[in-house]
C-alpha positions in Angstrom: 0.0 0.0 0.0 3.2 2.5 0.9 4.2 1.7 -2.5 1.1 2.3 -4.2 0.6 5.4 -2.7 3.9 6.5 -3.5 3.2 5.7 -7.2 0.6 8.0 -7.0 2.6 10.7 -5.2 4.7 10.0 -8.0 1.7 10.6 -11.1 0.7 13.9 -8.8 4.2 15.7 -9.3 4.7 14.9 -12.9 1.1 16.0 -13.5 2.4 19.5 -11.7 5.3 20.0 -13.1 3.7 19.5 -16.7 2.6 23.0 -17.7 0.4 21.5 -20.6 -1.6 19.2 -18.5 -2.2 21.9 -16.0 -3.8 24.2 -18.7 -5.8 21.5 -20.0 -6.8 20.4 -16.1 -8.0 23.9 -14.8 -7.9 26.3 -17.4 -9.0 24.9 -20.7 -12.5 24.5 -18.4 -12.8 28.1 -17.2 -12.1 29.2 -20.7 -15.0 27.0 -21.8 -17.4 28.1 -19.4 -16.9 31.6 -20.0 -16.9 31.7 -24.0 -20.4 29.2 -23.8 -21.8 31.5 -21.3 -21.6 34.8 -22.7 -21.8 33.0 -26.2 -24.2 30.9 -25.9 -27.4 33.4 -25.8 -30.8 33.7 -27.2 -31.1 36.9 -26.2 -30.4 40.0 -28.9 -28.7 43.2 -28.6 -28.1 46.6 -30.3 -29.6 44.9 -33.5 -29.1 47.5 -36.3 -32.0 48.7 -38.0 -33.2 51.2 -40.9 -36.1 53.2 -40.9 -38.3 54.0 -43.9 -40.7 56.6 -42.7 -42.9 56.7 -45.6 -46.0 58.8 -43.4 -43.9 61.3 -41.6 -47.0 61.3 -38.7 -46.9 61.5 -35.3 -48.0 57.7 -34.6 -45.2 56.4 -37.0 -42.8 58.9 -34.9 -43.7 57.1 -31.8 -43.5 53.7 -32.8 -40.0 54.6 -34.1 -39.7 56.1 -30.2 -40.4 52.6 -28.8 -38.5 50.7 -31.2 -35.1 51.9 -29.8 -36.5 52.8 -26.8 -36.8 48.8 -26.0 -33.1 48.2 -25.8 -32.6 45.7 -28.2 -32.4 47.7 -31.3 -30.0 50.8 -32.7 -30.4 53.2 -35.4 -28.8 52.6 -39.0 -29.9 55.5 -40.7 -33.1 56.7 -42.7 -34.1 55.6 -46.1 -35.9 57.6 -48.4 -36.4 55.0 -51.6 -37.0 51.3 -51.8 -33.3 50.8 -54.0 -31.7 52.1 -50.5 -32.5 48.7 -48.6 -30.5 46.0 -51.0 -27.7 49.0 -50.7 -28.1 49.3 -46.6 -28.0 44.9 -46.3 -25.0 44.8 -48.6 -23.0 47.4 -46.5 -24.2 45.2 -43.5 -24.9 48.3 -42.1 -28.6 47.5 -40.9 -30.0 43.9 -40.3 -33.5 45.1 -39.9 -35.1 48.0 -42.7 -38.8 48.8 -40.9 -41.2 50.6 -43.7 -44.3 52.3 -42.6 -46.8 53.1 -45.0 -47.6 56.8 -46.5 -50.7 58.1 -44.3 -50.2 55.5 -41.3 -51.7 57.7 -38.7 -54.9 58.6 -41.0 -55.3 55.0 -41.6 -55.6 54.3 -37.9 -58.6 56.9 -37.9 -60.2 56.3 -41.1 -59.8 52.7 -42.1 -59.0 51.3 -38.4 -56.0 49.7 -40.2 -52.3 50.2 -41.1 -49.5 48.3 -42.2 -45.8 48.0 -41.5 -43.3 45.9 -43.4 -40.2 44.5 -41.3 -38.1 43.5 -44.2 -34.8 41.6 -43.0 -31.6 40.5 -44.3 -32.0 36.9 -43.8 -27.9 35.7 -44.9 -28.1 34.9 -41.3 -31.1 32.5 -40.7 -31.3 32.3 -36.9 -30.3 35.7 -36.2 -32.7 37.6 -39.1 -35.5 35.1 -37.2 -35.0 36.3 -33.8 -34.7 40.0 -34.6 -38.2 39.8 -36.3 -39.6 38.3 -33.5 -38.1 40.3 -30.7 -39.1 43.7 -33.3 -42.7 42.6 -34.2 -43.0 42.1 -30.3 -41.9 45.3 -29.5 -44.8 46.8 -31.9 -47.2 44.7 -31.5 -47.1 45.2 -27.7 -46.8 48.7 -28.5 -49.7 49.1 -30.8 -51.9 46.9 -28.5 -51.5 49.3 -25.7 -51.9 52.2 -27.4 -55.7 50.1 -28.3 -56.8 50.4 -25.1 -57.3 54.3 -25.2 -59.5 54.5 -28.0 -63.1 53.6 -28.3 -63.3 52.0 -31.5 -61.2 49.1 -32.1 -58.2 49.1 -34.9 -54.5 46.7 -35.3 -51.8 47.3 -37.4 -50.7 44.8 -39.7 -47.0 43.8 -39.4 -46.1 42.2 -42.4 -42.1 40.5 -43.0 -39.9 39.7 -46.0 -36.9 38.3 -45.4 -34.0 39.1 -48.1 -31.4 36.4 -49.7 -33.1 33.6 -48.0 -36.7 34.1 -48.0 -37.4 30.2 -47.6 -34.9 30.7 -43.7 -32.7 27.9 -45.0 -30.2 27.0 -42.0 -28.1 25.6 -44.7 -27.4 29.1 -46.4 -26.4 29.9 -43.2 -24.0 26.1 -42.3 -22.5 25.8 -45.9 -20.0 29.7 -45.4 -19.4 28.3 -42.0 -18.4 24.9 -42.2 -16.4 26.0 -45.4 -14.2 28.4 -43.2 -13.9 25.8 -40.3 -13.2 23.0 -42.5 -10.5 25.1 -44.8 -8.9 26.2 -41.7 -8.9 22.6 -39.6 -7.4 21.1 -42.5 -4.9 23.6 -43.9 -3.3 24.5 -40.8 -3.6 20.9 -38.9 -2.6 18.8 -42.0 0.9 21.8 -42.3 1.4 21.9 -38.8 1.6 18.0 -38.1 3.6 17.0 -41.6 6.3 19.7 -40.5 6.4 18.8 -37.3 6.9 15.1 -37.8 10.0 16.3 -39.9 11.1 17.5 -37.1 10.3 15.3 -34.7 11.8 11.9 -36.9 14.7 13.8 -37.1 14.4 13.7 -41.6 14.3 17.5 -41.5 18.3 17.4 -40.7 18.7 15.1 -43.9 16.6 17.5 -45.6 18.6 20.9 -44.9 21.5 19.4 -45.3 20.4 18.8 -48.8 20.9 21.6 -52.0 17.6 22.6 -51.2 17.1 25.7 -49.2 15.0 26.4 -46.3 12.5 28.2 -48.1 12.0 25.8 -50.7 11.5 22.9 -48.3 8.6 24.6 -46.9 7.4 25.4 -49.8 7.3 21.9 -51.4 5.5 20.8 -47.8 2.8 23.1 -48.4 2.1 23.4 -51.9 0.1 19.9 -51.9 -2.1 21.3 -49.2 -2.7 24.2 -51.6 -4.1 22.0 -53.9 -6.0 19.5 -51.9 -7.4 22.2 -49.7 -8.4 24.3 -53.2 -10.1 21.2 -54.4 -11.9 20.8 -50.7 -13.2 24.0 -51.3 -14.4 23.4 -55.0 -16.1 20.1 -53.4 -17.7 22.1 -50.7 -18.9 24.8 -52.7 -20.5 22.1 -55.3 -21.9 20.1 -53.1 -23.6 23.1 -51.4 -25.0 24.3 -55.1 -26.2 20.8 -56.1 -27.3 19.2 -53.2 -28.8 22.1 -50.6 -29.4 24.9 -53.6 -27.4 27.5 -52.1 -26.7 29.7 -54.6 -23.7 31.7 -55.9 -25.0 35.0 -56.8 -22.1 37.1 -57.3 -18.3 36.3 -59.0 -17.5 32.5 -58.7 -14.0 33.8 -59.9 -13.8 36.0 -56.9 -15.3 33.5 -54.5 -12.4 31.1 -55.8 -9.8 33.8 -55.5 -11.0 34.6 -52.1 -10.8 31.2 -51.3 -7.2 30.8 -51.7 -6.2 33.5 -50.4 -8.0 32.1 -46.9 -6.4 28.5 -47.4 -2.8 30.7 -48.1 -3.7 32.4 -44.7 -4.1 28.8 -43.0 -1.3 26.9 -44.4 0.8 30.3 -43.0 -1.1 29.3 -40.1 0.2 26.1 -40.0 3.6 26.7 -40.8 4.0 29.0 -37.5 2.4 26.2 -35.4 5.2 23.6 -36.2 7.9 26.4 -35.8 6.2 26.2 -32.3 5.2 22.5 -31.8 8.0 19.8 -30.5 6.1 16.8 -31.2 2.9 15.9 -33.9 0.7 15.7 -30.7 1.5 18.9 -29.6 0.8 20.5 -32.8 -2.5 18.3 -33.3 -3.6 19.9 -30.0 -3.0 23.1 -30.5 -4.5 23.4 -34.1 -7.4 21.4 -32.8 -8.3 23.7 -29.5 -6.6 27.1 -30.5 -9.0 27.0 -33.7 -11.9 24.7 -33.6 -13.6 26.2 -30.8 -12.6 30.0 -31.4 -13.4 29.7 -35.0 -17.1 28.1 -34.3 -17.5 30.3 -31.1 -16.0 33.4 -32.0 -16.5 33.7 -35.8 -20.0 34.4 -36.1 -20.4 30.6 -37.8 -23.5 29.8 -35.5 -23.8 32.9 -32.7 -24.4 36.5 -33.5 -20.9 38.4 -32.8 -23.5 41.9 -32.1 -24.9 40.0 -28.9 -21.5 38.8 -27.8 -20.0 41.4 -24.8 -17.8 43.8 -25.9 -14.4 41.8 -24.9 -15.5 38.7 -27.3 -16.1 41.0 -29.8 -12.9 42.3 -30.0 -11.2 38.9 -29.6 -13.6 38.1 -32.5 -11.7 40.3 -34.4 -8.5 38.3 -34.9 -10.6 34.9 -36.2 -9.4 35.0 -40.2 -12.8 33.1 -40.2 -15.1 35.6 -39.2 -13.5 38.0 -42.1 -14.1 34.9 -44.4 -17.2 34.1 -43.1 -18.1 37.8 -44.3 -16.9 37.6 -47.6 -18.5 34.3 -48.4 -22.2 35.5 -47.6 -21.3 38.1 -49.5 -20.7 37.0 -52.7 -22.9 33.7 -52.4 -26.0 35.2 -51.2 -25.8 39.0 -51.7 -23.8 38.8 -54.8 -21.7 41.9 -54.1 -18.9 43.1 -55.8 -15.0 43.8 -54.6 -16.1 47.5 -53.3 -18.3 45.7 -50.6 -15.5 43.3 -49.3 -12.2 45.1 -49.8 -11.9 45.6 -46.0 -12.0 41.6 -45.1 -10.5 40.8 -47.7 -7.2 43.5 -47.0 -7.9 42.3 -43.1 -7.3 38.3 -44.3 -4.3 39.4 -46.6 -2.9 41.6 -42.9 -3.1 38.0 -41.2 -1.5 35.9 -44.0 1.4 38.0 -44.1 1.7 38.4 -40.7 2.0 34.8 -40.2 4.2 34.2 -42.6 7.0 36.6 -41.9 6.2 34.9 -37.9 6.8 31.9 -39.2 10.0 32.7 -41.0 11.4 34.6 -38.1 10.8 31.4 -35.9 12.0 28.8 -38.2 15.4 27.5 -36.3 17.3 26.0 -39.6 19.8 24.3 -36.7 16.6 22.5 -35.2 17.4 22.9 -31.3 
């Protein structure tokens, strides 16, 4: 018994002394908690939305009041013509465009009836669904109260549209999604771990001692993960247009040149993690948790990044796959142009530089 207890005296130290363990132990279970708790919401906030104030009345003026009043909404500006709402969704400045009809308030008195449009930019399935609801509650509750201090009874008829996925497909939502997580798990995973095991079989030696220079070893790693990841994407993308109808509405040339440019930024990605990682395990580990989760928690992929607190958001910021995530629903769903997505797309090209010259500056040609 002295000796098994010992033993596990023994297990207890190495498990201390082993910084890894210790972050997987106690910290890689905070971490979770945290992200899934403030992640992890069906609430919304500060959803953006547009007004189109066709009456001008007092009544419409109110309802306006209340809309922003009820802390889940903010202002994106005023329309004045119906071209102004594609305009307002592509700019993903507003999520929400509200429409009241000309003479609302004289409907109310004459005809006991009115009608507002909530008309919603749907690239976003679960989020466009939720806004509605929590907006047409807002009026609706709104309109009902104001009811009850008149004698004869009226309603207003709230009436939605929902833009580039009118049918609420979760699919047009999954396919940009699970194309950046997929690009990314195996770009970066499949570099990372075929590098490392150079390194850690010792073959890398051989290698630099041969006429080939640093550089060019690297390069022949990576370059069949250029091609096999390219052709991933082509399979994804096909099998999203054949078998679930999502369409590409916009460039497929710029889709496919956005598309390497993303698996460039991984296999950079990867690269740096084996300049990091000792062993294949190592590097399998920290492609797997330093990416999986962030990139489905933090991208935007499956939980608005607007209801997020303001310290996620920021982290949000350094995912490549929210910027790609952008981009895609851009051009697949909105069918914008370059002038709509020249900021992602310079933000993804800032990361894929950045990791490469990190990765050069790390790579230790005498392999301590």
């Amino acid at each position: 018994m002295k000796r098994f207890f010992g033993f596990v005296k023994k297990e207890f130290q190495h498990i201390f002394r082993d910084v890894r363990t210790l972050v997987i132990l106690f910290v890689l279970p905070v971490v979770m908690i945290v992200l899934f708790g403030y992640v992890v919401t069906n609430e919304i906030k500060d959803v953006k939305v547009g007004i189109w104030d066709r009456s001008r009345d007092q009544a419409s003026a109110q309802a306006i009041q209340k809309i922003f009043s009820s802390g889940y909404f903010i202002p994106a500006g005023t329309l004045d013509h119906e071209e102004e709402i594609e305009t307002l969704f592509r700019s993903g400045k507003a999520k929400v465009v509200v429409v009241f009809e000309e003479n609302f308030e004289k409907n109310l008195e004459r005809e006991n009836r009115a009608t507002i449009k909530l008309i919603t930019d749907a690239s976003d399935a679960n989020s466009a669904q939720l806004a509605q609801t929590y907006l047409q509650g807002v009026l609706v509750g709104y309109f009902r109260s104001m009811n009850q201090d008149v004698h004869i009874p009226w309603e207003v008829d709230i009436k939605s549209r929902m833009f580039y996925n009118e049918e609420m497909k979760g699919v047009y939502m999954f396919v940009p999604g699970l194309m950046a997580l997929i690009l990314m798990l195996i770009s970066a995973l499949m570099t990372s771990v075929t590098i490392t095991r150079e390194k850690e079989f010792g073959t890398m030696e051989l290698l630099l001692a041969s006429p080939l220079k640093p550089r060019e070893i690297i390069l022949g790693k990576v370059t069949p993960y250029v091609l096999l990841s390219f052709v991933n994407a082509m399979t994804i993308i096909l099998l999203g247009i054949l078998v679930f109808d999502v369409p590409v509405v916009g460039s497929f040339l710029m889709l496919m040149l956005e598309c390497m440019l993303y698996i460039i930024l991984a296999l950079s990605l990867g690269v740096l993690i084996s300049t990091i990682a000792k062993t294949q395990q190592i590097a399998m580990v920290i492609s797997l948790l330093g990416l999986l989760l962030p990139t489905i928690l933090l991208s935007g992929f499956i939980f608005p990044i607007d209801n997020m607190p303001p310290i996620l958001q920021w982290f949000s910021t350094l995912m490549p796959a929210r910027w790609f995530i952008v981009i895609l629903k851009n051009i697949m769903l909105k069918g914008t142009g370059f002038s709509f997505i020249w900021k992602e797309t310079l933000i993804l090209m800032g990361m894929t530089l950045f990791f490469i010259l990190a990765a050069v500056k790390r790579f230790n040609i005498r392999l301590e």
